[in-house]
C-alpha positions, 0 to 999 in steps of 0.5 A: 021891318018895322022894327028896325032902328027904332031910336028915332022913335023915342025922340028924348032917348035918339037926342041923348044919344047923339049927343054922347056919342058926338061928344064921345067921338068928337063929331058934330051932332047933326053929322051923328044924326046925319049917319043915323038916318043913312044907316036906317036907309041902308038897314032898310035895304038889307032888310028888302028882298032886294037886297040880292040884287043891288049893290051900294057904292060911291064916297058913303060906302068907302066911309061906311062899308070899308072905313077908308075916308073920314068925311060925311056924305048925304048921298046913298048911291046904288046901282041895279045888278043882273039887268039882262033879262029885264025889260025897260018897264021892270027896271023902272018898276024895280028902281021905284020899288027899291027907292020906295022901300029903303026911304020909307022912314023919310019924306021925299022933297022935290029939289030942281035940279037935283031931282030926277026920275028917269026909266033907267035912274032916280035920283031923289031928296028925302028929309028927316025929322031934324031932332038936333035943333043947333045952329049951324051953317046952311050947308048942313041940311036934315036931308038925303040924296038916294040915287038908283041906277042901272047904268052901272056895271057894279061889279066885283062886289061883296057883303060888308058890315055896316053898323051906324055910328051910335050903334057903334059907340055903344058897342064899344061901351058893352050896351049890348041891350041898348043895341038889340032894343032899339035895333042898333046891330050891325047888317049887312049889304053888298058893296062895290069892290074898292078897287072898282070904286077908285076906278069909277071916280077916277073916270067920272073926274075925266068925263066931267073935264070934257064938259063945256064949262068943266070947271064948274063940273069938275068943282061939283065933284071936288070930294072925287079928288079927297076919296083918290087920294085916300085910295090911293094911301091905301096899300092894297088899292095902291098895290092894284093901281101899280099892277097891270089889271088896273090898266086893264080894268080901267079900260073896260070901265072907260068904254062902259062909261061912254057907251053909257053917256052921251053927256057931255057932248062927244063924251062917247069918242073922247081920247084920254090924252085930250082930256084937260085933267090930264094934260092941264092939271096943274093950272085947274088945279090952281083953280079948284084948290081953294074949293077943295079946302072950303068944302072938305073942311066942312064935310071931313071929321078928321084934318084933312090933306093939305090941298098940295098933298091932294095935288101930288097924289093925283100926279100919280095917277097922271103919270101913270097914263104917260 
């Protein structure tokens, strides 16, 4: 394991090598610098006799396992698989555990508000040796959210391919060497099903209209709304949506997620059609827009939708509950 993702070790060489692929493939160099580090994170989990029994999910898997959005996260979302027989003592073991071996290249700094340790979930900032020393706004920080939980349901699921996105540009380049000396190959993890994720975005979206000041939740969850809208545009997500199962597993998701939280408060006996995103949209929508510009231009590498396409799209899925 010590092995792995070596690059960074060579810091002349890992700045060279951000650079010609930024420079390459059009992305800033703090966000190249930025996936290299959640790639090691991820490698490391491949790397882990853990590796069975998580699964990696949220906006960083549809951008690194199915390539689906074009905008860069700093958080690495996992969740516990095959809870039945464990004990609330090995599933705080085993999320320590697992977060200890996949950050082990990075240092933990405790953030307020953000850090959270639990029996159940961790939720933990790590920064990385910053190498890329360009001015940029403060919103870009040499920095990384690992979250693990065992609140989830993550299922279906299924290994895909990651690979970082230096690694990448140089196999596009044929610098096999390169790759297999600094260990830049593509690995593999499990990921939570696309559809499944679509799903839990969409249900994260309507609990956190329930919440007391629910615009201010529903704005820190902004980029939600950006990864809908990619899944929604794509045709086998799409073709789900539009199919009975998707009512069916939204369901089951629904009543998993309220079993699950008692926050916010009465989130447990909530009915859909009293849910302000559904039945308010367009006047929060007014609202939210212009975050959902700033802060996704900000994170996106491609243009992004324009906010009125983001607001048609998710009409859609309003529609579909009617």
């Amino acid at each position: 394991m010590e092995d792995s993702l070596m690059l960074h070790q060579h810091p002349e060489l890992f700045r060279s090598a951000i650079k010609e692929t930024a420079d390459n493939l059009n992305i800033r160099d703090f966000f190249i610098e930025k996936d290299y580090w959640i790639s090691l994170v991820l490698r490391r989990l491949s790397e882990s006799r853990y590796v069975d029994s998580v699964v990696f999910k949220g906006g960083t898997s549809l951008s690194k396992g199915y390539r689906l959005i074009n905008r860069f996260s700093e958080d690495v979302d996992i969740a516990v698989i095959d809870l039945a027989d464990s004990s609330g003592n090995q599933l705080k073991t085993l999320i320590r555990t697992v977060e200890k071996e996949i950050a082990q290249d990075l240092v933990e700094s405790t953030v307020e508000g953000i850090t959270s340790k639990g029996s159940r979930f961790r939720k933990s900032v790590y920064q990385y040796p910053e190498i890329q020393k360009t001015k940029k706004q403060v919103t870009y920080l040499n920095t990384l959210i690992v979250e693990i939980n065992s609140f989830a349901n993550p299922y279906p699921y299924s290994k895909l391919e990651i690979q970082s996105l230096i690694g990448e540009y140089f196999h596009k380049n044929n610098q096999t060497d390169f790759i297999k000396k600094y260990s830049l190959e593509p690995f593999k993890v499990n990921i939570l099903d696309i559809n499944q994720t679509f799903i839990e975005k969409l249900v994260s979206l309507i609990r956190f209209s329930f919440a007391e000041n629910y615009l201010e939740e529903l704005s820190g969850k902004i980029r939600h709304f950006y990864d809908l809208y990619f899944l929604l545009n794509d045709k086998d997500c799409y073709r789900y949506f539009e199919s009975s199962q998707f009512m069916h597993d939204f369901k089951t998701v629904l009543t998993h997620d309220q079993g699950a939280f008692d926050e916010p408060k009465g989130w447990n006996t909530r009915k859909m059609n009293e849910s302000p995103i559904f039945n308010n949209f367009d006047k929060i929508w007014e609202i939210l827009k212009s975050q959902y510009t700033k802060e996704l231009s900000l994170l996106a590498f491609t243009e992004i939708p324009d906010e009125r396409e983001i607001s048609q799209n998710f009409g859609k899925i309003i529609k579909a509950f009617e």
